[in-house]
N, C-alpha and C positions, 0 to 999 in steps of 0.2 A: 491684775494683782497689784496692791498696793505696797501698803508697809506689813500686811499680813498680820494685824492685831484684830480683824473681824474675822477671819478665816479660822473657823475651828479645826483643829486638827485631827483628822482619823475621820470627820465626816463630811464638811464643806468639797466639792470638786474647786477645779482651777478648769483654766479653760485648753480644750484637748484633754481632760486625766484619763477618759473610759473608763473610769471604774478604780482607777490605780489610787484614787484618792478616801478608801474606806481600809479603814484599820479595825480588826476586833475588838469587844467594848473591854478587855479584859487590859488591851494593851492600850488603849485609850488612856482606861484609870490608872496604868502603869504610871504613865508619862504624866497624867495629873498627879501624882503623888509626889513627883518631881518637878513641877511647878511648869509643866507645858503642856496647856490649853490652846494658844493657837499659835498659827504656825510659824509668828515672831517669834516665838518662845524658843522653835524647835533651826532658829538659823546659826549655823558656825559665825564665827567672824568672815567677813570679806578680805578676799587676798585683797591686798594693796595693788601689786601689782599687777595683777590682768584684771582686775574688778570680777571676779570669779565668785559667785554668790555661793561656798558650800553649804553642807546640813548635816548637823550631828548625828553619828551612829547610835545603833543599839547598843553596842559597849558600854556606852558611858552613861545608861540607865539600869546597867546589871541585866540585861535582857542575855540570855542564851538559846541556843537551839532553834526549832520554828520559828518562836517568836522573834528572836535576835535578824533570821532572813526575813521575817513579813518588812520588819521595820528597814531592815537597811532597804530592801527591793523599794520601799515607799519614797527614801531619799536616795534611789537612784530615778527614781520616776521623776522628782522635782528637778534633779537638774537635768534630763534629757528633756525638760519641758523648756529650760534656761528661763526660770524663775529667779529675779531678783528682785526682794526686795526694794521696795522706797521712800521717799517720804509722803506721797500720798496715799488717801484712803483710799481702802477696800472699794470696788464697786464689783456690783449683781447685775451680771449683764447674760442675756438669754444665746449663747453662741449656735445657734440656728441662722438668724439672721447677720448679713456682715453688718451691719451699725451695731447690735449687741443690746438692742433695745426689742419688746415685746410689742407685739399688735395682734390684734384679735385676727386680722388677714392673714399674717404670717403663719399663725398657731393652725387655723385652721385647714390650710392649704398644708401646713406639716404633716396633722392630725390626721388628712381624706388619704393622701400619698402613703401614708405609714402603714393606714389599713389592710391596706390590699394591695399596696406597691403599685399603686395607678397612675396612669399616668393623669397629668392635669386634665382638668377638664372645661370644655370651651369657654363657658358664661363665668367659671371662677373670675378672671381679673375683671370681665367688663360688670361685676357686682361691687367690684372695690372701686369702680371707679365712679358709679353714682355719685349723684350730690345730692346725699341725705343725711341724717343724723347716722355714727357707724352702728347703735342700736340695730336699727332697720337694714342695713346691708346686713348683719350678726342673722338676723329673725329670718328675712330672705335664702342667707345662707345654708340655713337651719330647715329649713320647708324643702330645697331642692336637694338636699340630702338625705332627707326625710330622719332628720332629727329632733325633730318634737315631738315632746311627751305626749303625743297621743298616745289611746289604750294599747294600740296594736305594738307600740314600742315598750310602752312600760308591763304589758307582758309577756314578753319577751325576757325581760329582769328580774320576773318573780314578781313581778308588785299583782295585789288584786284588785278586783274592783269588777265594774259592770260589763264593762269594752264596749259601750256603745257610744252614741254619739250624745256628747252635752247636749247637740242644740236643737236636732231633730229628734231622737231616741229611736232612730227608726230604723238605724242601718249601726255596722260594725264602725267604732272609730279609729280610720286612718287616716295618713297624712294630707291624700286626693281627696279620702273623702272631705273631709275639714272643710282645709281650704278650696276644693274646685266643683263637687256635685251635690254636694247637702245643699236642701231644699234653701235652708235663711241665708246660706252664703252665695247660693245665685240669686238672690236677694237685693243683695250687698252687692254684684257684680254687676245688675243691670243697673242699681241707683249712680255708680262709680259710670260708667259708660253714658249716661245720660248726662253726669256733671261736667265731666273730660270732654263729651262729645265726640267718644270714637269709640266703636265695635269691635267685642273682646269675645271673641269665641273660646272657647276649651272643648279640651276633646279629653277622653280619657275616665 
């Protein structure tokens, strides 16, 4: 949190809100009709003395009843977060990670965990630690989880279509199938072991 002039009020989070950072859109417009849009708009003055950042009550937009506790509940969430403004800007920062920066590693290792509440799994980091383009660990990543759009995935989601295999037509398209026992990609596997010079068996 900055100085809070990018921070929309009633939608943007802060970091820790869970949720205490959505306001109804009813009391949203309230407060824009009152000329507070973000959540500069919406700071008391700073005590002088303990540098104590408050934030204006419902009161003092004519709010009553529900509405009047959605809104104070909102600015007792801001200061049990100890939100103070300042004079730098706003920054978007992803709080999953502690640096507060996104990576497609991060996301996904979030993403597998969240599913099923799994625990990690072995080859996760030794894929992030390749030294390749992070495209290629992303696509890798995607194949050992069996998230690519093959048929067998995309119908799964409703989508239609043939379900077989692009490149043979001969069999159901999945993700093994694809990449490890269709006819042109052991193909492609013994061209690759001939270039390398070493012996790639697959089983499965």
């Amino acid at each position: 949190m900055g100085n809070g002039q990018k921070l929309r009020i009633g939608r943007d989070p802060w970091v820790g809100c869970d949720q205490q950072h959505l306001l109804p859109a009813h009391i949203i417009a309230q407060l824009g009709q009152n000329g507070v849009f973000s959540l500069c708009h919406f700071a008391a003055p700073v005590q002088e003395v303990f540098g104590f950042q408050s934030w204006r009550r419902a009161s003092s937009f004519g709010l009553v009843g529900q509405d009047e506790q959605i809104l104070d509940n909102y600015s007792r969430a801001l200061e049990r977060a100890h939100i103070h403004l300042n004079l730098q800007e706003d920054l978007l920062i992803w709080d999953v990670d502690p640096g507060g920066s996104y990576s497609p590693k991060i996301g996904y290792i979030k993403l597998s965990v969240d599913e099923g509440n799994r625990e990690e799994v072995w080859w996760w980091r030794k894929i992030w630690k390749l030294q390749c383009p992070p495209k290629v660990k992303l696509f890798m990543w995607c194949v050992l989880e069996k998230k690519v759009p093959t048929w067998d995935f995309l119908q799964k989601r409703n989508f239609q279509g043939p379900g077989w295999c692009v490149l043979c037509k001969m069999s159901n398209e999945t993700c093994s199938h694809l990449f490890l026992n269709c006819p042109y990609i052991l193909k492609v596997w013994n061209e690759c072991t001939k270039l390398l010079g070493v012996q790639c068996r697959w089983h499965g």
